[in-house]
C-alpha positions in Angstrom: 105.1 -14.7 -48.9 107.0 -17.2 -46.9 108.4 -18.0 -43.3 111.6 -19.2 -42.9 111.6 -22.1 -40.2 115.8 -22.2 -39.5 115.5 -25.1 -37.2 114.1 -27.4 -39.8 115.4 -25.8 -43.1 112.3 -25.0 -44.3 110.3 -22.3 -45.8 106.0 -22.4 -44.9 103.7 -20.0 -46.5 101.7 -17.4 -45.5 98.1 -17.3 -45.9 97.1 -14.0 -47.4 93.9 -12.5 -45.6 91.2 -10.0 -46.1 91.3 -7.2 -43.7 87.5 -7.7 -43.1 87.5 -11.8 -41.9 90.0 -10.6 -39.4 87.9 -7.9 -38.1 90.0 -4.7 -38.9 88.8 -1.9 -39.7 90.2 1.5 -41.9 89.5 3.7 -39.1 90.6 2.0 -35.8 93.5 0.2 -37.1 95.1 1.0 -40.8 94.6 4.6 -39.7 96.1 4.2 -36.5 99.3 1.9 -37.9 100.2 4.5 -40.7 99.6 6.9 -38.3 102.4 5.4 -35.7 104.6 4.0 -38.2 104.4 6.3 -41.1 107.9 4.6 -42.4 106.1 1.8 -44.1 105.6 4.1 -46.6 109.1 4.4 -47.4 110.1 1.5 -49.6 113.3 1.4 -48.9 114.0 5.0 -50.3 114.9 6.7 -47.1 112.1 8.5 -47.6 110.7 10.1 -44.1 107.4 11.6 -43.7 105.9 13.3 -40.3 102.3 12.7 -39.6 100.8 16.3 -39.0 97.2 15.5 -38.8 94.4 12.9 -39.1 91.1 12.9 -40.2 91.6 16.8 -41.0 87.7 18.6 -41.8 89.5 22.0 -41.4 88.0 22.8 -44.7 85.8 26.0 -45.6 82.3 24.9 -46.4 82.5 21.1 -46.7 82.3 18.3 -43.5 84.7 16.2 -46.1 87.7 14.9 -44.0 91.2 13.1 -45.0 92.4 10.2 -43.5 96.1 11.3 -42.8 98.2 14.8 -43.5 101.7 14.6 -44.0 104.7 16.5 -44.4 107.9 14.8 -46.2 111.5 16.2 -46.6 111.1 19.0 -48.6 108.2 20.6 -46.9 105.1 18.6 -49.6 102.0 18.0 -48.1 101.1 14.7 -48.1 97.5 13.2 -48.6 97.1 10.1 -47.3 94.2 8.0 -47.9 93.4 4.8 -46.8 91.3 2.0 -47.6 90.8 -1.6 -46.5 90.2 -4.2 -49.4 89.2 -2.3 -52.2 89.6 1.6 -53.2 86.7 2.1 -55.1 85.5 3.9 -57.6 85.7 7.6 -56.2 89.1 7.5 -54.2 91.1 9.5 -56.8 88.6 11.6 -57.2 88.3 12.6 -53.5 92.0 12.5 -52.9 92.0 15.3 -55.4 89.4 17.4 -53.5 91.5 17.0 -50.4 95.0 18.0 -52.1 92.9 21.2 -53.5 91.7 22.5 -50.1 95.5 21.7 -48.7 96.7 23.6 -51.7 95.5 27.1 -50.2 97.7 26.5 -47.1 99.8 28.9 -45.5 103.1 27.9 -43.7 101.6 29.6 -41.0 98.6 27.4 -41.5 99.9 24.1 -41.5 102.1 25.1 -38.3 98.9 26.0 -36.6 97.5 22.1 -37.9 99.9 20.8 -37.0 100.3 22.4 -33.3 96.1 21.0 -33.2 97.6 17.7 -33.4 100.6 17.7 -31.4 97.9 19.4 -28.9 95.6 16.4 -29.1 98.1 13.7 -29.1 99.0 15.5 -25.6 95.6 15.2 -24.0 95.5 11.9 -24.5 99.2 11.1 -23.1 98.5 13.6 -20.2 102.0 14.9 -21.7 103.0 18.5 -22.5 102.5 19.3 -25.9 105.4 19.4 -28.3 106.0 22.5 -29.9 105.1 22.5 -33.7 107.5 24.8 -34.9 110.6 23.0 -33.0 109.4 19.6 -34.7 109.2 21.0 -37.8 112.6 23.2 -37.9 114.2 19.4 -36.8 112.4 17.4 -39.3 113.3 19.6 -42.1 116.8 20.3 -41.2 116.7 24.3 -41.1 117.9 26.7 -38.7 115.0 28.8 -38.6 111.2 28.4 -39.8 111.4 31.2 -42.8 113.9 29.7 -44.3 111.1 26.5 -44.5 109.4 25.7 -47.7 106.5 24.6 -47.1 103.4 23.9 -48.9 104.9 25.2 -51.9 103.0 25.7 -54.8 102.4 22.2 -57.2 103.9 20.1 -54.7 101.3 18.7 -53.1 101.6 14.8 -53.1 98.9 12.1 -52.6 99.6 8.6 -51.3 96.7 6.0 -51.7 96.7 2.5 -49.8 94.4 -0.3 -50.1 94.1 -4.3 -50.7 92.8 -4.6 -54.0 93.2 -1.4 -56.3 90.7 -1.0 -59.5 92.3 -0.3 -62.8 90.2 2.6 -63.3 92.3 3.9 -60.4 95.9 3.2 -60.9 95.4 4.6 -64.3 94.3 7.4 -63.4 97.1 7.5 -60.9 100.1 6.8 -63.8 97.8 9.7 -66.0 98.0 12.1 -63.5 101.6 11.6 -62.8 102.3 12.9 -66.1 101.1 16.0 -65.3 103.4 16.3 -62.3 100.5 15.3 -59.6 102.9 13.0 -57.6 100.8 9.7 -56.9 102.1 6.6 -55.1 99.9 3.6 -54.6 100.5 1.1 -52.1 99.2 -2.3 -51.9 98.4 -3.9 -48.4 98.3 -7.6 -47.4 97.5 -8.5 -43.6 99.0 -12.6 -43.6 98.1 -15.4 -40.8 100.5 -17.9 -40.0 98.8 -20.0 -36.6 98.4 -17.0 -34.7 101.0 -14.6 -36.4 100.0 -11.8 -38.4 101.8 -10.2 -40.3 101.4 -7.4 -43.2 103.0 -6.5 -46.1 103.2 -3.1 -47.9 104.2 -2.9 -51.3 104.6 0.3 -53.6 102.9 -0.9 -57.2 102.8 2.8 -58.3 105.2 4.3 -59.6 106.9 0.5 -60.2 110.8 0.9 -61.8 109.6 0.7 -65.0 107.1 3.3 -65.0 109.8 6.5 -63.9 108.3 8.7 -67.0 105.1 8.9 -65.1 107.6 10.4 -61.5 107.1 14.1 -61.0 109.1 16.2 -62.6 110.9 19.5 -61.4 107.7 22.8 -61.6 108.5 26.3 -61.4 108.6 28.0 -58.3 106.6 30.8 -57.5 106.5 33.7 -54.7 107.0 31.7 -51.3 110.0 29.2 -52.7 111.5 32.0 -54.8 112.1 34.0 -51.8 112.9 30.9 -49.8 115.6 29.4 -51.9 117.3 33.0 -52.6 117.3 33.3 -48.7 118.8 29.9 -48.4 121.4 30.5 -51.5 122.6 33.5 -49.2 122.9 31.8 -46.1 124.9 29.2 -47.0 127.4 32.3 -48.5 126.6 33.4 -45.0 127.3 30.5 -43.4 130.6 29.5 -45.6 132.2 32.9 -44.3 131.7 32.2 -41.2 133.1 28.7 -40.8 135.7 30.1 -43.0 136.6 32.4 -40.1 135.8 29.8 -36.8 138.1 27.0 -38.7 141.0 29.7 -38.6 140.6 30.3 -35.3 140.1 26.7 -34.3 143.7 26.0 -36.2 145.2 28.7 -34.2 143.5 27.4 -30.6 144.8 24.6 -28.4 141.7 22.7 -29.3 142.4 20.1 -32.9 139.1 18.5 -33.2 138.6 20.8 -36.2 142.1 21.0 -38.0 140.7 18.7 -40.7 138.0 20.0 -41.3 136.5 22.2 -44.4 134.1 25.5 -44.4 130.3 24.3 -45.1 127.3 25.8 -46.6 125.4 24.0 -43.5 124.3 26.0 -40.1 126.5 23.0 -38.0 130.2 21.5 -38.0 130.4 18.4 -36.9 134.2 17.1 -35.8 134.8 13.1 -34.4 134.6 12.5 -30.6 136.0 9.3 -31.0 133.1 7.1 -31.3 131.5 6.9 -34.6 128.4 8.6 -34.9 128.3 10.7 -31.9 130.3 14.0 -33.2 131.1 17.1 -31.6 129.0 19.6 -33.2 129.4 23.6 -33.6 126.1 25.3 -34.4 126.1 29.0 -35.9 122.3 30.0 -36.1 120.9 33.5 -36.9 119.9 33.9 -33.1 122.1 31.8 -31.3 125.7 30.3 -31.2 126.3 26.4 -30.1 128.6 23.6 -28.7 127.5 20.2 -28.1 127.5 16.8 -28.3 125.2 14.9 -30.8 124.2 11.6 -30.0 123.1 10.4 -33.2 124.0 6.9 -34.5 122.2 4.8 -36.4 121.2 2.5 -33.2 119.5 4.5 -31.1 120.0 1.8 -28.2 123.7 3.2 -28.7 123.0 6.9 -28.2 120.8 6.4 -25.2 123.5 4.1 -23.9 126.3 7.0 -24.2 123.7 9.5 -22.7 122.5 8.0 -19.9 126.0 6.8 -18.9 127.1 11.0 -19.0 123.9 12.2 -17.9 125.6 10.2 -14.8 128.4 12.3 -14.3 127.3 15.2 -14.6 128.2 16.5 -12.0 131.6 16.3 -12.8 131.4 17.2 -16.3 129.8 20.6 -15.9 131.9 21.1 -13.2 135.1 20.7 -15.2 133.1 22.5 -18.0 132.3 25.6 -15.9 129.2 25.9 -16.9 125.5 24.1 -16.7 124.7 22.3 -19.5 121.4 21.6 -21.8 120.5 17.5 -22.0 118.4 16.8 -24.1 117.7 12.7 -24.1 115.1 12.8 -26.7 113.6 9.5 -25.9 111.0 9.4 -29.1 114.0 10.3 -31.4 117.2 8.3 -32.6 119.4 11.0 -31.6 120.8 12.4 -27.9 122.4 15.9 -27.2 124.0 17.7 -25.0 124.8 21.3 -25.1 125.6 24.8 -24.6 124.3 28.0 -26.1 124.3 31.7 -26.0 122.0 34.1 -27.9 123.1 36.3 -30.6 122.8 38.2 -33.9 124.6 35.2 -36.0 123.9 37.3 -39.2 125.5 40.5 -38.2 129.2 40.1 -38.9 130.3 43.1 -37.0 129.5 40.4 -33.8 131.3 37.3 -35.6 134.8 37.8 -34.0 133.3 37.7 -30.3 130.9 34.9 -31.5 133.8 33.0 -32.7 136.1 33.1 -29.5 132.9 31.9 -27.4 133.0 29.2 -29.7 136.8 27.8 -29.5 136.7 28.8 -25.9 133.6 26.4 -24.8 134.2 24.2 -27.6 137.7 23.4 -25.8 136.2 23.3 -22.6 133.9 20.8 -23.7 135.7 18.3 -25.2 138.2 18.5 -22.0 135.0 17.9 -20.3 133.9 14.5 -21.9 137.6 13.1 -23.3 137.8 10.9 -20.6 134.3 9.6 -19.8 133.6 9.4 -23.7 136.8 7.0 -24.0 135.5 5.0 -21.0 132.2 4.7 -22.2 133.6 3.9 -25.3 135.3 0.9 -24.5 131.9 -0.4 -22.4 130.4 0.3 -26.0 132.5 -2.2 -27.4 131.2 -5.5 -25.0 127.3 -4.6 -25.7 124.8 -6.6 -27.3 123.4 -4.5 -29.5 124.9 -3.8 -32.7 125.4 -0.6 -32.4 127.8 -1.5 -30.0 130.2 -1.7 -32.5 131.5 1.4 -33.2 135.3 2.0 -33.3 137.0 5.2 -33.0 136.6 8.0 -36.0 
């Protein structure tokens, strides 16, 4: 590894360094960086994992504890196991263990681990706690917990990370991978350059050329059976019903969704104008929503455009007519703001009614925030950052 030096054309390298000389330890500090930046696992993949729990011992009849317990996309529990500069001989072995006790877990379970953690993190912030199922139910992208697989059965994954890894181990890794255990292995290297340091992580397993050994596709069973039929017939569900609100929408004064199709999603999302930051109609099995979603790529951007309507707001909820929900979500990349009102979504007898409240404060909204949004806009457009360069949709 190299660092560039623009001013003099020049590339210097970087002096690779054991983890012990400079005095870090598994526990205090590769622990704690996966831990707070769990995207260095990512490689690039868009791959996004949520740290649920560390150095878990909520095992029956063993003190055994893993380093770090994940969740990824598609509801997988993720082992994580870490070590400095050199796995040993046993770390398979007792990543193995772990993923067998994890195995057993309920969905109600792993809410309740997780909800230990969010718990913990909060006594040492002096914060309220975040609620476990909310974080979940975002992360995943579901409208409702039981529609969340999670934990299924034979999708437990395990993620090793270390300096130095012995053969014995990343064979075993590419031999277990054929049997649809899904093992990454990711090499570390902390570098010095004067007093820089820098690290570098590097997937090594599964490399390009060794996709036979990926996971493949297993059999689902009980839980994600009656998951995915429940999912198959909401987005039937859900298809009717936008079916319905987008024919009512082309018949209202408000356009924002002439253009747009029926989805098998529980939101709608139609341009306000400045890319990334849509109008958004939510139909949930309890609830019914309009808003505002803040969510470009920069997240400097999205605070920007909140903070700046959060300012008038006033005004906006008095031309609205109503007191809206803002939510700045500060530890997130996106910003909303909101209205909502409870309701049996599923019940189609209540559809009609659900779908005037929706054209009604949809319209009301985006008569609300036309102007301030095309102000704001046009400060957008003489920021620094590079989000700052969004045009209109």
């Amino acid at each position: 590894m190299y660092k560039i030096d623009p001013a003099q054309n020049r590339i210097a390298p970087l002096e690779a360094k054991r983890f012990g000389e400079l005095g870090f330890t598994e526990r205090k500090h590769l622990q704690e960086w996966l831990e707070n930046c769990p995207q260095a696992l990512a490689q690039g993949d868009g791959e996004e994992l949520l740290i649920i729990q560390k150095e878990f011992d909520g095992f029956d009849d063993t003190r055994e504890r893993l380093d770090l317990l994940a969740v990824d996309k598609d509801g997988n529990l993720v082992i994580i196991e870490n070590k400095l500069d050199d796995t040993g001989r046993d770390v398979i072995w007792q990543a193995l263990k772990y993923a067998g006790y994890c195995a057993n877990l309920s969905k109600s379970q792993v809410v309740d681990i997780y909800q230990r953690y969010l718990n913990q993190k909060a006594q040492e912030t002096g914060q309220p706690p975040a609620n476990a199922a909310d974080n979940l139910i975002e992360f995943l992208e579901v409208d409702g917990l039981e529609a969340a697989q999670i934990n299924r059965i034979k999708t437990q994954r395990l993620i090793f990370v270390a300096a130095r890894y012995r053969k014995e181990v990343t064979n075993t890794a590419l031999w277990l991978s054929q049997f649809g255990i899904a093992c990454q292995c990711f090499k570390v290297t902390p570098y010095q350059a004067g007093n820089e340091l820098f690290l570098n992580v590097e997937q090594i397993i599964p490399t390009p050329e060794s996709t036979e050994f990926m996971i493949g596709m297993v059999a689902k069973e009980d839980e994600e059976k009656i998951a995915d039929t429940e999912q198959k017939q909401r987005h039937t569900l859900r298809s009717a019903f936008w079916e319905q609100a987008l024919d009512a929408f082309s018949q209202s004064d408000c356009a924002l969704y002439n253009n747009i199709s029926p989805a098998k999603d529980h939101w709608l999302s139609a341009g306000s104008g400045i890319s990334g930051m849509p109008y958004q109609l939510i139909f949930g099995k309890n609830e019914v929503r309009v808003g505002l979603s803040l969510q470009n790529s920069q997240a400097e951007a999205n605070t920007f455009v909140f903070e700046r309507l959060e300012a008038q707001k006033d005004e906006i909820e008095a031309a609205f007519g109503h007191p809206l929900v803002w939510l700045p979500l500060y530890n997130k990349k996106a910003c909303r703001i909101q209205y909502a009102k409870a309701v049996d979504g599923y019940d189609k007898a209540n559809w009609p009614e659900m779908i005037d409240w929706m054209v009604t404060h949809m319209t009301q909204l985006e008569n609300a925030l036309r102007d301030p949004l095309k102000a704001i806009n046009q400060e957008l457009k003489h920021m620094n950052f590079k989000a700052a360069e969004v045009a209109h949709d």
